[in-house]
DODO-144203 format. One record per atom (N, C-alpha, C): residue in one letter; x, y, z. Coordinates in steps of 0.05 Angstrom, whole numbers, plus 5000, padded with zeros to 4 digits. Atoms other than C-alpha are relative to their C-alpha. Last residue first. Layout:
REM residues N
AXYZ...
END
This chain:
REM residues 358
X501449985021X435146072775X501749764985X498550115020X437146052854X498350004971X502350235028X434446622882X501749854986X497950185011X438647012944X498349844978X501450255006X436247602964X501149804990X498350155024X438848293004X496849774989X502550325018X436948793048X501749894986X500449965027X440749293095X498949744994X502350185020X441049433161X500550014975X500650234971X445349873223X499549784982X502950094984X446650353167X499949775014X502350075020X453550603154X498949905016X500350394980X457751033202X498349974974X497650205016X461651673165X498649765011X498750164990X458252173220X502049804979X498349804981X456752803174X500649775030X497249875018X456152323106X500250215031X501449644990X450651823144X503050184998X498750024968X453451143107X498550334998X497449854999X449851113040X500050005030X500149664995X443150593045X502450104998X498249784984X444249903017X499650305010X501549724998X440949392972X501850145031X499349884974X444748672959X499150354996X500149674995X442448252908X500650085025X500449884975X444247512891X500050324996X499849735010X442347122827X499550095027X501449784982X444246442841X499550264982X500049755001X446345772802X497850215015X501549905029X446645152828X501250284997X498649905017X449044792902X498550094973X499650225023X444244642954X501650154981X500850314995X442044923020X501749864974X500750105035X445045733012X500849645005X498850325006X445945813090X498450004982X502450205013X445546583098X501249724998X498849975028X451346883156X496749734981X501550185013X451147063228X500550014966X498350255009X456547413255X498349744985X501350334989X453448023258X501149864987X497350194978X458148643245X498549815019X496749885007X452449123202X502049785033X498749804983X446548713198X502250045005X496850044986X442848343148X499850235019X499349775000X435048303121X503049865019X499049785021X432247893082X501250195008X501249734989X427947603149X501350124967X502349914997X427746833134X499450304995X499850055032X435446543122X497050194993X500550255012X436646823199X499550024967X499550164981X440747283233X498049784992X502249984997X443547593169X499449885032X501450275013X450847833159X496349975012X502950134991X453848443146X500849825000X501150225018X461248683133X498349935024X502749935002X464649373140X499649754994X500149814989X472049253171X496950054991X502249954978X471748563149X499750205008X498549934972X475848703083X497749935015X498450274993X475048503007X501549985027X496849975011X472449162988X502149825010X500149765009X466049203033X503049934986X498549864984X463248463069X500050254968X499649805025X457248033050X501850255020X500149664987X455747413083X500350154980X500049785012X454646643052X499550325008X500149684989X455246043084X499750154977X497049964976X454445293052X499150335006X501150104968X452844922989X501050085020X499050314986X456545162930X498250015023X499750074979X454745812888X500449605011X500050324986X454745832816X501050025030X496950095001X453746582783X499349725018X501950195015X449447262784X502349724995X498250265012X451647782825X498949814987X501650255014X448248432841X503349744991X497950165005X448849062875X498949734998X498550234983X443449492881X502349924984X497949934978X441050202852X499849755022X501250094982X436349942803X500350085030X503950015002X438550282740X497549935035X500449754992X444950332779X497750134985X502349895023X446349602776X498150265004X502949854984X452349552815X498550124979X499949885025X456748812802X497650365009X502749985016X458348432861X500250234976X500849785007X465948162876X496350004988X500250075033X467647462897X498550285005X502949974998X470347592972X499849924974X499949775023X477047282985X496450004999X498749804997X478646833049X500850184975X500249784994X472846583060X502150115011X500250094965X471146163014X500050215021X498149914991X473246452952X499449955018X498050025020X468546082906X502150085013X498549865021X463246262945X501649864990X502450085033X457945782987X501650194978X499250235019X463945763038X498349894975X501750214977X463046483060X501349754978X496750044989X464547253025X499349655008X501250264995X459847582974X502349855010X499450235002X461948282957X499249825011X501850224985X460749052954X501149704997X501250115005X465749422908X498049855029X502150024979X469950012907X497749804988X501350324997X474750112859X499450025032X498950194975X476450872865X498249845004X501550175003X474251422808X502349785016X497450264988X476952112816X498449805004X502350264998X473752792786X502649785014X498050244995X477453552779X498049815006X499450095020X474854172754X501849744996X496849955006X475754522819X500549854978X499049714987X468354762842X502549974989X500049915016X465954132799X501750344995X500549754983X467653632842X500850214973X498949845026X466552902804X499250335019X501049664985X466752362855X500750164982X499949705016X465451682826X500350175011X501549714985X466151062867X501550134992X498249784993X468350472814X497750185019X501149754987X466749752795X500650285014X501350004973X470749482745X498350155006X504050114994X473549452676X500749965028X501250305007X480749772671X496650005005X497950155002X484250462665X499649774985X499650164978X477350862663X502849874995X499650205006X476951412608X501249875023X498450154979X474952112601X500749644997X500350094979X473152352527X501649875027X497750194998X475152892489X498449835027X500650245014X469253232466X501249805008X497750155010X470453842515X498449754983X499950035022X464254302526X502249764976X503049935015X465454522597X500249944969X499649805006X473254182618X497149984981X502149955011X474153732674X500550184987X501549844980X481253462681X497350084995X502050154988X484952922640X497450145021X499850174974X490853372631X498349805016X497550125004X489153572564X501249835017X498349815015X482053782579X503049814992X497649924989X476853212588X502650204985X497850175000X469753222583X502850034996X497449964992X463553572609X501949744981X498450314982X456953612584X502950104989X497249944990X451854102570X501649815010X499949725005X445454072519X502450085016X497549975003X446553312518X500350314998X499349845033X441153152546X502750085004X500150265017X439852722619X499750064965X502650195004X441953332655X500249834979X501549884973X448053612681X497749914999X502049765005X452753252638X498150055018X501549994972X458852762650X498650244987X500149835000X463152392597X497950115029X501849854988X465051692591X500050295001X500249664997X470451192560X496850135010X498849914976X472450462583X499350304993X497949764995X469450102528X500550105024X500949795006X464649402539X501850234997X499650045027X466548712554X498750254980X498050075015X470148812615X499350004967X499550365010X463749082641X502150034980X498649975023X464949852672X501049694995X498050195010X460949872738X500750024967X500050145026X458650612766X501949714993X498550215010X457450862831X499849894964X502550175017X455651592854X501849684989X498650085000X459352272881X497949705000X501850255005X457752862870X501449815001X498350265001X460953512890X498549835001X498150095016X458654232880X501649834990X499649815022X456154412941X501049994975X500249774990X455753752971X500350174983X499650054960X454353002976X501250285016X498449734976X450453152909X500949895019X501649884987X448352422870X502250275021X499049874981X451852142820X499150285013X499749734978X446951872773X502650065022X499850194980X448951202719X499250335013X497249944999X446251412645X500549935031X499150164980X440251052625X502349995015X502550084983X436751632585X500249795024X500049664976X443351932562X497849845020X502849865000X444451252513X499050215036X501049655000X451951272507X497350005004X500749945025X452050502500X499150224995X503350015002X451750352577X499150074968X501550264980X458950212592X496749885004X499050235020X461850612527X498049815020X497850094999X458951262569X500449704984X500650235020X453751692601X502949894980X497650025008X455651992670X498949774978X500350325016X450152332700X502649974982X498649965023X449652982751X499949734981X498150195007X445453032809X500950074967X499349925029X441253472853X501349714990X501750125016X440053702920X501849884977X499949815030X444853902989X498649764970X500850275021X442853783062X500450144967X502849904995X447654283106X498949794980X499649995026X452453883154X497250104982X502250175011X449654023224X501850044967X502349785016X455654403262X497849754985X500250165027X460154063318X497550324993X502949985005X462654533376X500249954968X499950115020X469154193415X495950164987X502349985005X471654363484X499850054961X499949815017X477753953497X497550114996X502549965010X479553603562X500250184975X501249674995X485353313579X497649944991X501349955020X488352483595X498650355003X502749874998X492852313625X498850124986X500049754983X497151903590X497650165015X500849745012X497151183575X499650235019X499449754987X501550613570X498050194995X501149745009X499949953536X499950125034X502549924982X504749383544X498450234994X501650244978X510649073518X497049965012X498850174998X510349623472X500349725004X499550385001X505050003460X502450005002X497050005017X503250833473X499349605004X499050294996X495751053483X502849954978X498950155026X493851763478X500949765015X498450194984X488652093521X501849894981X497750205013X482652533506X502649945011X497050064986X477052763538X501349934978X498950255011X471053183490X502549935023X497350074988X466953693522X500449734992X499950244988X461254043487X502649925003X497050074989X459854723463X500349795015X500049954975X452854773423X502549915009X499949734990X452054853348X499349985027X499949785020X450254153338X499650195015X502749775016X449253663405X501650204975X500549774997X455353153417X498350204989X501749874988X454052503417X499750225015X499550014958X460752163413X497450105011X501050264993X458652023336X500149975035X502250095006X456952763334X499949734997X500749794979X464352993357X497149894999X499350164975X467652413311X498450155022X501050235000X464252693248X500349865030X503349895009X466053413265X498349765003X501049974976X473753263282X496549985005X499750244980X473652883219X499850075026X502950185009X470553493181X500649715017X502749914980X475053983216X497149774996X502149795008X481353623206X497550075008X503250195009X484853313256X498750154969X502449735009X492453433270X497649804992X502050075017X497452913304X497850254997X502549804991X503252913350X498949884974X500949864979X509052433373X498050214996X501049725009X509951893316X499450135027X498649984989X514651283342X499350324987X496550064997X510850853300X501950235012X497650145014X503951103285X502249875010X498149825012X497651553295X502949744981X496950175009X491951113296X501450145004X500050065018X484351363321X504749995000X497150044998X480951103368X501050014975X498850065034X473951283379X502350035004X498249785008X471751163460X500549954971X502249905033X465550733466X502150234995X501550125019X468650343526X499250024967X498450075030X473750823554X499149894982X497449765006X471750743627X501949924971X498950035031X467150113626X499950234985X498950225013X468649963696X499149944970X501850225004X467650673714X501049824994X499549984978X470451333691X498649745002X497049965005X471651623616X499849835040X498050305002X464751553595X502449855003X501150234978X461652123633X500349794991X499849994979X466152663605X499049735016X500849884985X466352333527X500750015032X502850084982X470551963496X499350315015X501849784996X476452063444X498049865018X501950145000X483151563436X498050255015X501349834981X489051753411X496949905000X502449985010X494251233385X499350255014X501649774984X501751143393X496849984982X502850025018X506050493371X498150155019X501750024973X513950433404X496750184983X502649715017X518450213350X498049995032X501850195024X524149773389X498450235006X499449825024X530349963439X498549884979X498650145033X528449663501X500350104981X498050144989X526749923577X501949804984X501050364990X520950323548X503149865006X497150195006X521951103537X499249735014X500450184973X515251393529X502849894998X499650205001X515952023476X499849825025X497550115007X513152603489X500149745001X499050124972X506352863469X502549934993X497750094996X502453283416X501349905026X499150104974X495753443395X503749914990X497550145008X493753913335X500849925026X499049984978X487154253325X502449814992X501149794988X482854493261X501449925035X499450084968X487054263206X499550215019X496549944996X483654483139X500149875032X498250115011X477954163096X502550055016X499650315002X472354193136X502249904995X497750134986X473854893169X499649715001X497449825002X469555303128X502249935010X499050055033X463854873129X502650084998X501549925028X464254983203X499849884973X498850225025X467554733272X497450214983X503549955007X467855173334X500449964971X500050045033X474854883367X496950024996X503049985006X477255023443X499550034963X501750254987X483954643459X497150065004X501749964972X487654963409X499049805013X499549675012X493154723402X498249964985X502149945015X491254023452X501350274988X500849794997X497253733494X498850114978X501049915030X499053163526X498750284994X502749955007X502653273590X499749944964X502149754997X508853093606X498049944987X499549844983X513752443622X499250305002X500249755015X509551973599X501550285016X501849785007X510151323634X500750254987X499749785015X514750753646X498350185004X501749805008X515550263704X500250174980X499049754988X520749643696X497550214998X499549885018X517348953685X500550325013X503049875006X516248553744X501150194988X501049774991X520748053771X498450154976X501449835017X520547263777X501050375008X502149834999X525446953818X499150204973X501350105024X530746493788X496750215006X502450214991X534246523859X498149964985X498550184996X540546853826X498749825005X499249974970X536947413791X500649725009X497049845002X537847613708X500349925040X496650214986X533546973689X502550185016X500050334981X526047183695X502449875008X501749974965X527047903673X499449725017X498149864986X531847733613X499050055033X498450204988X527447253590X501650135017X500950304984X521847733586X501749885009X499849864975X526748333554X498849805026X497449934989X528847813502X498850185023X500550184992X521447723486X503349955010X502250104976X519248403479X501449745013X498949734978X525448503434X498949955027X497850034995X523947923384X500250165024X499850204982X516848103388X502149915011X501649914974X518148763366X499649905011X497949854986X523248553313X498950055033X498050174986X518248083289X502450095018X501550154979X512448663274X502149735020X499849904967X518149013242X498849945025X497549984987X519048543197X500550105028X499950244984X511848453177X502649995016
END
């Protein structure tokens, strides 16, 4: 926050300064900046693979903007396509992604370059032209010219299967154990909640018997045959990823939620759902109030539905609409979901829900 004040502070000293420094009180007009070279792509042709998800597959860099004040100066880069880059809505659907504070270059990896190249609507296995541009802040946004990069996405390949994680949270029984489903060669990745009033330990096996299952070596790690079990911190909900290629797993609160003035947290906290992985939804059960009700992702708007009327059951991703729960009582709400598309990263346009008071 500090630094955010510093920056206004500064901005706003340079303002006064420009309105009062001339004798006839005349206005003048903020000093010019710009970029004094080129941005610049290493490489600036990239043929993406499996093989180049995980590592850095290009690397931009630019110089600094000097601005007419001494305060953080805030860089981004921003992707579009050839024929979106021109026009009065030049830049529109460009992806923008962050760099930082007074950061001058930035690497991609291959799987984020990959994702971003196919949300821009670029064809698989074919060479396509990406612009790019970086944007500086200050007082003002600055930006450079912009290059070209040529860019060939690949089709992620579809992979089967799943693994299970039986556990204190479901009373060891194998048969109702939670799935984490393949998202690739060797990596699964799946939800499970862990009720406060239940243990925190679990194991992982390949099928719903116990003829092989994993649990933890010394260091908490996967290890074939181990007894020792794994073990959550606290109760909650968690996204599972258990990669088997490196004998390593990682579980990250992740929850769905219920946001609006028919909550409990109004709306500025979500009330957490619960994920019933017998059923594969999310669920709440609990006293609502009279009034709104949406559904956002981990207590943030960055992913959050709402409906466009009380009628259809169905939401949509960054509608402002929201259910109107009539009367106060108890609810039992569900929320259903598809996985975001894993070689773009977007989630589904839709999803369902219900609201029943009981």
């Amino acid at each position: 926050m500090k630094k955010y004040i510093y920056k206004l502070f500064a901005i706003s000293t340079l303002l006064f300064l420009s309105a009062s420094c001339t004798n006839d009180a005349a206005l003048t007009s903020l000093k010019e900046v710009s970029f004094s070279s080129a941005l610049v792509a290493s490489p600036s042709t990239i043929v993406l693979s499996t093989a180049t998800a995980t590592q850095p597959v290009v690397a931009f860099s630019w110089p600094a903007v000097v601005f007419p004040i001494q305060a953080p100066v805030t860089y981004a880069l921003e992707f579009d396509i050839p024929s979106d880059v021109s026009g009065s809505t030049a830049w529109g659907k460009a992806v923008r992604v962050e760099v930082g504070e007074d950061v001058l270059s930035k690497s991609l990896l291959g799987d984020d370059l990959n994702k971003m190249a196919i949300k821009l609507g670029l064809p698989v296995d074919v060479a396509g032209k990406i612009v790019v541009r970086v944007e500086s802040y200050l007082d003002r946004k600055i930006y450079s010219e912009p290059i070209t990069i040529t860019v060939t996405p690949y089709a992620k390949p579809v992979v089967f299967g799943e693994i299970y994680v039986p556990g204190s949270y479901q009373d060891w029984v194998i048969g109702t154990a939670a799935a984490l489903k393949a998202i690739d060669s060797g990596i699964y990745q799946g939800y499970v909640t862990f009720p406060a009033t239940k243990g925190l330990g679990f194991k992982f096996t390949n099928e719903r018997n116990w003829n092989q299952f994993y649990g933890a070596d010394a260091n908490g790690n996967i290890l074939d045959g181990s007894t020792t079990d794994f073990a959550i911190a606290q109760a909650g909900t968690y996204q599972m990823t258990v990669n088997l290629n490196t004998a390593k797993w990682t579980a990250v609160a992740y929850s769905w939620g219920i946001i609006g003035t028919a909550t409990a947290g109004g709306w500025d906290n979500s009330t957490n759902m619960t994920y019933d992985h017998q059923l594969n939804v999310w669920k709440f059960t609990g006293a609502l109030n009279a009034g709104a009700l949406k559904f956002r992702l981990n207590n943030a708007w960055t992913i959050n539905y709402g409906p466009k009327n009380n009628a259809e059951g169905i939401i949509y991703l960054d509608n402002p609409g929201a259910h109107d729960v009539s009367e106060a009582g108890n609810y039992e709400v569900t929320f259903s979901i598809a996985e975001k598309n894993p070689t773009t990263g977007i989630y589904p346009a839709t999803a369902t829900y219900t609201i029943k008071k009981i």
